[in-house]
C-alpha positions, 0 to 999 in steps of 0.5 A, a space after each residue: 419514494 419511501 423505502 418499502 416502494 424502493 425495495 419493491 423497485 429493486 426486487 422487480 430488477 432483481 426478478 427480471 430476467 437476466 441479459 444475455 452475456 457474450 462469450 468473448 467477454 469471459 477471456 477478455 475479463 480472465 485477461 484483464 483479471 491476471 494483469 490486474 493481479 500481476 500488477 498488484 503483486 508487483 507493486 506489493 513487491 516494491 513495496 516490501 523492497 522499499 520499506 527493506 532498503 528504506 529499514 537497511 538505511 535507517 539502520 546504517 545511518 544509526 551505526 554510524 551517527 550514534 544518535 543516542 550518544 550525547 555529543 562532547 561539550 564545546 562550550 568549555 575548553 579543556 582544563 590543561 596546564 594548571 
């Protein structure tokens, strides 16, 4: 099948006529469309909440390890009592 036979194919779909549509699927899709939505937003929440707790905890850790100061020398002892 080439490609003008193809979209002749489609557009006699397209041209028929449509299905009936039952009148309980409507609420049924309403439903599941605002449980989608609020478990989406619930999970970008967590998100958010996790990078804040996952930043706070870098940050913490930074304060108090100090990783940009060079650690003392302990390869040579302290020069005392000469």
């Amino acid at each position: 099948m080439n490609r003008p036979e193809r979209e002749a194919a489609v557009r006699r779909i397209m041209e028929q006529a449509h299905p009936p549509v039952p009148p309980e699927l409507h609420t049924e899709v309403v439903r599941r469309g605002g449980r989608m939505l609020r478990r989406r937003r619930a999970a970008l929440r967590l998100m958010w909440f996790l990078m804040f707790v996952a930043s706070v905890a870098f940050a913490v850790w930074a304060v108090t390890a100090r990783p940009w100061v060079e650690p003392p020398s302990e390869t040579t002892p302290p020069l005392t009592g000469w």
